[in-house]
C-alpha positions in Angstrom: -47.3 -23.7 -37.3 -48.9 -22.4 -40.8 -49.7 -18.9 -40.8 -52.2 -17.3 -42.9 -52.2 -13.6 -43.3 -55.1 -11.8 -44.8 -53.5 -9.0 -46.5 -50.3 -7.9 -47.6 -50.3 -4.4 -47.0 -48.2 -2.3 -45.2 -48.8 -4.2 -41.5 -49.2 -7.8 -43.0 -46.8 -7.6 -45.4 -44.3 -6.1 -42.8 -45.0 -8.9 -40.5 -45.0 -11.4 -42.9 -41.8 -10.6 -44.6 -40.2 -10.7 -40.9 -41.5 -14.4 -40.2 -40.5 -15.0 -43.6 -37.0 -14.3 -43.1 -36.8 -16.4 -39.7 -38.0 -19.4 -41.3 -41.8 -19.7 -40.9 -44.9 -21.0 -43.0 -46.3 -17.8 -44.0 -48.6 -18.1 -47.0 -50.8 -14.3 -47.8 -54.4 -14.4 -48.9 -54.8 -11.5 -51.5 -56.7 -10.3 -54.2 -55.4 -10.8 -57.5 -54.1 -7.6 -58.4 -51.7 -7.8 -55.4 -50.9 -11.4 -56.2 -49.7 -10.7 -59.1 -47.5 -7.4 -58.1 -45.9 -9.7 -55.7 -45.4 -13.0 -57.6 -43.5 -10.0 -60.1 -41.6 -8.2 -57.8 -41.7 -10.1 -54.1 -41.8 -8.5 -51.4 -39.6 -5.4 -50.0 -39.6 -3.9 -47.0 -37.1 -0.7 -46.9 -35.8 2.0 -43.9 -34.7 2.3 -40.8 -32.2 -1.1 -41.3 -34.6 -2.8 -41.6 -33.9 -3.5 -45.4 -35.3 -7.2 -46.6 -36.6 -8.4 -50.3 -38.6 -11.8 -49.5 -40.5 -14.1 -52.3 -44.0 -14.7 -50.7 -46.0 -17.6 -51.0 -50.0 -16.2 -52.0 -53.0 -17.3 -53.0 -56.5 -15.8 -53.9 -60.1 -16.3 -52.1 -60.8 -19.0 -54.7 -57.6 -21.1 -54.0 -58.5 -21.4 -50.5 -59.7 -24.9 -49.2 -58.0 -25.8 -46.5 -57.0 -25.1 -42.9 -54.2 -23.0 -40.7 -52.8 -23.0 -37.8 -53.3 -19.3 -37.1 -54.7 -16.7 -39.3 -53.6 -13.3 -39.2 -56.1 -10.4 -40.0 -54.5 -7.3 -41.6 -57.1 -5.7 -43.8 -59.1 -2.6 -43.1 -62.0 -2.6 -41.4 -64.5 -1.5 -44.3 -63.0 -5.0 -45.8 -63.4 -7.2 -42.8 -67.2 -8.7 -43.9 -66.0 -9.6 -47.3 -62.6 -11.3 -45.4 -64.9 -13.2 -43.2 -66.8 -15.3 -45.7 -63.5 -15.9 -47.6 -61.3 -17.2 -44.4 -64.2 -19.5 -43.6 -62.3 -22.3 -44.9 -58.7 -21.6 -43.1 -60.2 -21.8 -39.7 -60.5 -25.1 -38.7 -61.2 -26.9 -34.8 -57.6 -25.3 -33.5 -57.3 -22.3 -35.4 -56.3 -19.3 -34.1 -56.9 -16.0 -35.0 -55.4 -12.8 -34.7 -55.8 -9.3 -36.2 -54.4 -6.0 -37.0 -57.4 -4.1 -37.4 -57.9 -0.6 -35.6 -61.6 -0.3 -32.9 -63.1 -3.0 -31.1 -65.9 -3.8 -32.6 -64.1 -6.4 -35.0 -63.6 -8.8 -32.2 -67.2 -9.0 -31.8 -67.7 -9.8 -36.1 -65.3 -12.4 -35.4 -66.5 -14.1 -32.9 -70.0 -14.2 -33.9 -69.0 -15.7 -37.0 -66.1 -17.9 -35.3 -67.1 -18.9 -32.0 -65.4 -17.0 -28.6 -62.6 -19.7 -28.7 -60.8 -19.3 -32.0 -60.6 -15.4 -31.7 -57.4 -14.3 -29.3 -57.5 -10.6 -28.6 -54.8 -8.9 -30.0 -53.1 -5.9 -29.8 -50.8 -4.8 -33.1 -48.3 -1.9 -33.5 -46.4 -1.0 -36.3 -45.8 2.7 -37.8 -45.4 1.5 -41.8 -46.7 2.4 -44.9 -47.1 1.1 -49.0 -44.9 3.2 -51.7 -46.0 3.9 -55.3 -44.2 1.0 -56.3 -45.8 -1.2 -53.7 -42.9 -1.8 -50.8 -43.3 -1.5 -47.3 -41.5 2.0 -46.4 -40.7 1.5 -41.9 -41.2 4.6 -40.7 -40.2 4.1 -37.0 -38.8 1.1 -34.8 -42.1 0.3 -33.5 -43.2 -3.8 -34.3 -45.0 -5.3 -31.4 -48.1 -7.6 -31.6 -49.6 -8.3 -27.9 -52.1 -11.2 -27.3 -54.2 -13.5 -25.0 -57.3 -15.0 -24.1 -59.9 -13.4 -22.8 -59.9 -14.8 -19.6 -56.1 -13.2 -18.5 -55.4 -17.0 -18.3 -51.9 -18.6 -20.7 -52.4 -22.0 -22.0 -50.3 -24.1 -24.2 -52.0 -22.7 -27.4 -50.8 -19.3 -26.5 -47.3 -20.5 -26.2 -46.9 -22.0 -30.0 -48.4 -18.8 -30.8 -45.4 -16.5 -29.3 -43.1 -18.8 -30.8 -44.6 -18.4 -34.2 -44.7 -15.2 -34.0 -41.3 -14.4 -32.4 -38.6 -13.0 -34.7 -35.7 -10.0 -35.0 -37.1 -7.2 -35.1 -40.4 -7.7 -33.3 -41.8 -8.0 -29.8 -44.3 -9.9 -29.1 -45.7 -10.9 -25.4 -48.5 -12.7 -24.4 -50.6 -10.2 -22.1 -52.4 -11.0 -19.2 -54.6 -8.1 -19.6 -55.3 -7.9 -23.0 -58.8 -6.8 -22.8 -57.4 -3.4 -21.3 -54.5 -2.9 -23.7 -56.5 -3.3 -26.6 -59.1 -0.8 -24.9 -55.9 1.4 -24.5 -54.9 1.0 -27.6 -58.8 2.6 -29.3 -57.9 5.1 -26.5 -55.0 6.0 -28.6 -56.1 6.1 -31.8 -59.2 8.1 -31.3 -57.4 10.8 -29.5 -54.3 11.1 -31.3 -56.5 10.8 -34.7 -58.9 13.6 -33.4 -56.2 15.9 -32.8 -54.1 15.6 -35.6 -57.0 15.9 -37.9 -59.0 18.5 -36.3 -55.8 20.7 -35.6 -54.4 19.8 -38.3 -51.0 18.8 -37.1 -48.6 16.7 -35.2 -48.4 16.6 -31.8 -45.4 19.1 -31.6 -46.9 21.1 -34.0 -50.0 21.1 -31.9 -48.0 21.9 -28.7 -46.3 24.4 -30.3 -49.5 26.7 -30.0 -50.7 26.9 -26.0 -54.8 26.5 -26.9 -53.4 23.2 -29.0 -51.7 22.1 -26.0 -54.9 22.2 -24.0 -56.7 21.1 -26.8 -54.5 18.1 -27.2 -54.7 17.2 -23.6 -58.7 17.9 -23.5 -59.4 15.5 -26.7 -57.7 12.8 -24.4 -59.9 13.8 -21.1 -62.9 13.3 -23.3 -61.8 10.0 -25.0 -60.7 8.1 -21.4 -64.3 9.6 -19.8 -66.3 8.2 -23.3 -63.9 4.7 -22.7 -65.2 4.7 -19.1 -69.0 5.7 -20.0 -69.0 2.6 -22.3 -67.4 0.2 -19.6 -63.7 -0.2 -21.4 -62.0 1.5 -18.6 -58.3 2.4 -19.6 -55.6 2.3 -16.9 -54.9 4.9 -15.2 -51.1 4.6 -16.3 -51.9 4.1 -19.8 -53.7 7.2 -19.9 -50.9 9.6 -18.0 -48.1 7.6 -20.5 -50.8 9.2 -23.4 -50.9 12.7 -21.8 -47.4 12.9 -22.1 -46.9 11.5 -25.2 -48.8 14.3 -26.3 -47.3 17.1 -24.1 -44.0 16.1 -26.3 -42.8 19.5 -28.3 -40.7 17.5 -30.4 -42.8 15.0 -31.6 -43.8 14.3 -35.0 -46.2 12.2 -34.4 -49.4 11.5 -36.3 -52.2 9.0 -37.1 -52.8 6.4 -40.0 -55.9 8.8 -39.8 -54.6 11.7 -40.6 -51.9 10.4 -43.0 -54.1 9.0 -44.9 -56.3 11.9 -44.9 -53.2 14.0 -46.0 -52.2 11.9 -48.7 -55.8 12.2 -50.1 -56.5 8.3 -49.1 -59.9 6.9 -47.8 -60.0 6.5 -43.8 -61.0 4.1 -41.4 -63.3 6.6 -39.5 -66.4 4.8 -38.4 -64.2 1.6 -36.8 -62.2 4.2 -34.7 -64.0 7.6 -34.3 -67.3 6.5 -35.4 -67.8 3.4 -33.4 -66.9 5.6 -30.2 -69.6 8.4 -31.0 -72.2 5.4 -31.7 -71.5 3.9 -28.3 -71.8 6.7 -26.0 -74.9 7.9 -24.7 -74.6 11.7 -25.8 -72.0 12.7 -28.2 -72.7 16.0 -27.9 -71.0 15.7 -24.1 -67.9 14.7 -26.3 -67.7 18.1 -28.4 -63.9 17.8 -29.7 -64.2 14.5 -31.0 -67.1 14.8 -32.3 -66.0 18.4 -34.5 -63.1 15.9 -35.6 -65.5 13.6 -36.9 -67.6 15.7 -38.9 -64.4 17.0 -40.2 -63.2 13.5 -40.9 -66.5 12.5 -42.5 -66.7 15.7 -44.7 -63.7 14.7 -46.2 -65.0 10.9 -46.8 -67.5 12.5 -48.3 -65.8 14.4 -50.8 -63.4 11.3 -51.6 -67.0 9.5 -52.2 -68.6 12.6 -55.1 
C-alpha cells in the first residue's frame, strides 16, 4: 500500500518515520522549506527509546500527479483548505484517507470535497513535538491511530489499512464505534485545553488548588453537556475515565493548546474551542469554556499585531 502523508511535522513525521523503519511506502507531501530541511538532514525522531534517524522520500504540491493508496492528513487545521486542493490528485477511486487533525468539523471539509466513501474516521494520538533543529522530540509513550467506517461495519479495505499502518511502537485498531471515540476524543481536547489555559496549569498543578479541582471537573461537566446539546453524545465511561484523569495530583499533563500557547506559538482554537462555542445554542450556558476562549483568542490576537 503507498502511503501519502500530508505533513511532516511532529505527528506525521513521527508516524511516518515508524512505517518507514518497518518497511513501508511512505512518501511526505511538504512545502519546500521542509523538503529541503529533510532531504539535508532526514528525519529524527529522539526520546523515550524511541531513538530512529530515517531518510524520507518527499515531494512538493507541484510534484504531485498521481495516486495513493491511503493518504494521511497531519497538517493543522488553519492549513487544511490549501491541503485539499493540493491532494486532489493522490486520491483516486480506492483511496483512502485518514487524518490527524484536532475538532470535527474536518471530516465534513473532506467529504464534501471527497465523497463520504474515501474519508475513514479516524482517531490519532500521539504526545510529540518539533525541536529548533527540526526533530521529532517523544514526549510520552502514547502512539495510537483508531479508525473505521462510519457505518461501525469492517470490510476488507479496512483490513489492508491496519496492516499498513501496523508497526513497533504503535497501536492501531480498527473501531467499531468510531463516530463516538472521535467525539470523545474533541471531548478531551476542549476540556483539558480550557483548563490548562484558563488556569494556567497542568492538571496536577490545577488539582493542587481545591477551586482548580472543581474547576477542572466543572469545565468537563460543561464540555460532555455542550457534546450532548449538539447530538455527539460521549460515553458515559469515556467521560468518568476523563474525570479522573483530571482528578490525578501528579499529572503533568497539558494540551498542544496550551503548549503552544506557552511557547509563544499560534493555536488551533477555532477547530477545537471555537467550533464547540459556534455549535451550541447559547454559549453563555457554557461560562468556563467560553472565559478560556476569549483568553485563548486574546492571545491569537496579540500573536496577529
Amino acid at each position: 500500500m503507498r502511503i501519502l502523508i500530508v505533513g511532516a511535522g511532529a505527528v506525521g513525521g513521527y508516524f511516518g518515520a515508524r512505517w518507514i523503519a518497518a518497511g513501508r511506502d511512505v512518501t511526505f507531501l511538504v512545502r519546500d522549506g521542509r523538503r529541503a530541511t529533510l532531504a539535508k538532514t532526514g528525519l529524527t525522531v529522539l526520546g523515550l527509546g524511541q531513538d530512529l534517524h530515517v531518510e524520507p522520500r518527499a515531494m512538493t504540491a507541484l510534484e504531485l500527479n498521481e495516486s495513493f493508496d491511503l493518504v494521511f492528513i497531519t497538517v493543522t487545521g488553519d492549513a487544511l483548505q490549501a491541503a485539499l486542493n493540493q491532494i486532489a490528485p493522490a486520491i483516486g477511486p480506492a483511496t483512502s484517507i485518514i487524518t490527524a487533525l484536532n475538532g470535527v468539523r474536518h471530516f465534513d471539509m473532506l467529504r464534501d470535497k471527497f465523497g463520504h466513501e474515501a474519508v475513514l474516521g479516524s482517531v490519532v494520538k500521539c504526545v510529540t513535538k518539533l525541536d529548533e533543529e527540526g526533530r521529532i522530540i517523544v514526549l510520552t509513550p502514547l502512539a495510537q491511530i483508531a479508525f473505521g467506517n462510519w457505518s461501525g461495519q469492517e470490510d476488507e479495505r479496512l483490513q489492508a489499512v491496519h496492516t499498513a499502518l501496523s508497526a513497533d511502537g504503535i497501536d492501531v485498531h480498527i473501531s467499531p464505534s468510531i463516530r463516538e471515540e472521535i467525539f470523545e476524543k474533541w471531548l478531551l481536547m476542549i476540556a483539558l485545553g480550557a483548563a490548562n489555559s484558563l488556569l494556567n496549569g497542568d492538571v496536577g498543578t490545577i488539582n493542587a488548588e481545591p477551586r482548580g479541582a472543581w474547576a477542572i471537573q466543572e469545565i468537563l461537566r460543561e464540555g460532555q453537556r455542550g457534546l450532548i446539546e449538539i447530538g455527539m453524545c460521549p460515553r458515559d465511561s469515556a467521560v468518568e475515565a476523563m474525570s479522573r484523569l483530571f482528578s490525578d495530583t501528579a499529572s503533568r499533563q497539558t494540551s498542544s493548546l496550551y503548549r503552544n500557547m506557552a511557547a509563544g506559538r499560534r493555536i488551533e482554537l477555532e477547530p477545537i474551542i471555537g467550533d464547540f462555542l459556534d455549535r451550541v445554542a447559547d454559549h453563555r450556558v457554557y461560562p468556563l469554556i467560553s472565559a478560556a476562549y476569549a483568553r485563548l483568542a486574546i492571545y491569537m490576537r496579540s500573536k496577529n499585531s
